[in-house]
N, C-alpha and C positions, 0 to 999 in steps of 0.2 A: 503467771501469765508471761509468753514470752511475744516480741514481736518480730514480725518476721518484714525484712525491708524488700520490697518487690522490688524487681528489676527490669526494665522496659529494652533492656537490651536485644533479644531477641522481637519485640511488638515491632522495636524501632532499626532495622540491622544498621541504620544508615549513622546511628549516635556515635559507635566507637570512632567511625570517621569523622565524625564531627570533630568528638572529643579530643582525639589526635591532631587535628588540624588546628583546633584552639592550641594545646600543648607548642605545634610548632612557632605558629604566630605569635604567641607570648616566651618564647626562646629567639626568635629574631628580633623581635622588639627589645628585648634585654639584651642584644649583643654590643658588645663595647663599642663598636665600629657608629651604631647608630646614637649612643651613650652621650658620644662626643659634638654631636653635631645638635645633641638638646641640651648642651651644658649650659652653666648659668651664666648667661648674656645681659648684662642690663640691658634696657630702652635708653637713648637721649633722644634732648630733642636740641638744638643749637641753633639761638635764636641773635638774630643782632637788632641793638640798641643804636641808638648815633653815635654816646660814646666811646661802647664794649660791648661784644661777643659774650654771653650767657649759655651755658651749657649744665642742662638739668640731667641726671644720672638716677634713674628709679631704683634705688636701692631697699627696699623693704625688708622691715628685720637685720638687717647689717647693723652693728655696733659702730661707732664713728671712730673705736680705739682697731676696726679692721678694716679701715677705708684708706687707700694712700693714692696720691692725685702724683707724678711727675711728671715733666716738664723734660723733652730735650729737642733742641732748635726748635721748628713750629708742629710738633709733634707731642700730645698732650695724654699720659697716659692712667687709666682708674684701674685699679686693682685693686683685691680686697679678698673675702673668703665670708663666704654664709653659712656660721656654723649652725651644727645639730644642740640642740640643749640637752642636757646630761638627764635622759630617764629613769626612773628607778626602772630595777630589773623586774617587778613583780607586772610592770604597767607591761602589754605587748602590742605591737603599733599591728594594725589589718592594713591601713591604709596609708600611703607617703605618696603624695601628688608633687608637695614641696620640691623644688631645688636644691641642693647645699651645696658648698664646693667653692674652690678656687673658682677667679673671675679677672681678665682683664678686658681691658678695649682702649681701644687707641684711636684718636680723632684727629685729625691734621686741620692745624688752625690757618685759616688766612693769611696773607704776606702781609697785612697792613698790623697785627696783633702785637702787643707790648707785650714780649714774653717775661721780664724782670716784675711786673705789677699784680700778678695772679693772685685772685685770692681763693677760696673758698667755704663753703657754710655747709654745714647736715644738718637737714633738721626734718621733722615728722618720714622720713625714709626718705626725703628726697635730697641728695647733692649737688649744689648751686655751686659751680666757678665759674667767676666775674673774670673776664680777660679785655685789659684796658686795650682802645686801640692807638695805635701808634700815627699822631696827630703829622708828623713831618713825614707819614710815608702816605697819605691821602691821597687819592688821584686827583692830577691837578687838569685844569681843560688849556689844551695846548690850540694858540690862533692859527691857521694856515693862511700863508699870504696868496693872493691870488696874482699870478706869474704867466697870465694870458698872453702878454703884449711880446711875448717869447725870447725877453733879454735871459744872458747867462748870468748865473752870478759871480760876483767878484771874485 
């Protein structure tokens, strides 16, 4: 018995253009140019405390031995890299929605923030740095004298 696979190409003339038109659109959406602008971005969110600036980093699946936080003047930066896990060869992926890849992002901290006191924590995929604030740079509330009587001053 053999089977024979029918073809609707002719029922349908309009599919090859279809077909093609899918082809294109999934060749533009794979182009590097747009590649770059879905790369792996974390989310934060940076939240202030009374004492310290809190800055959470959605990192999921990242190893804490591929997260690295710097610091330079009030410029605080997360880098890292989302690896792939080693598959056996026999396994074959259909589908990769995942992200992998190189990652940084840079957040500019407040002029009042203790850069010397940073710390950091990772933990269930989320990255917590505590950034103390700097108690002698607090805005202070300045009196205005009132100068109605229209003398100059000394």
């Amino acid at each position: 018995m053999s089977f024979i696979e029918r073809s609707d190409r002719f029922r349908y003339p309009l599919s090859q253009l279809r077909d093609e038109l899918n082809r294109t659109f999934q060749r533009f959406f794979d182009d590097s140019i747009l590649k770059e602008s879905t790369s792996l971005i974390p989310p934060i969110n940076l939240r202030e405390e009374p004492e310290r600036y809190v800055i959470e980093a959605e990192l999921p699946g990242i190893s804490t031995k591929d997260v690295h936080v710097e610091i330079q003047d009030l410029v605080i930066t997360i880098s890292g890299e989302k690896r792939i896990e080693e598959k056996k060869e026999e396994n074959k992926m259909h589908v990769i929605e995942s992200r992998y890849g190189s990652f940084s992002r840079s957040i500019t901290l407040p002029q009042n923030a203790s850069t010397d006191m940073i710390t950091a924590e990772h933990k269930r995929g989320i990255l917590y740095i505590y950034v103390p604030k700097d108690q002698t740079r607090q805005p202070r509330k300045i009196d205005v004298r009132d100068d109605s009587d229209g003398k100059d001053d000394p």
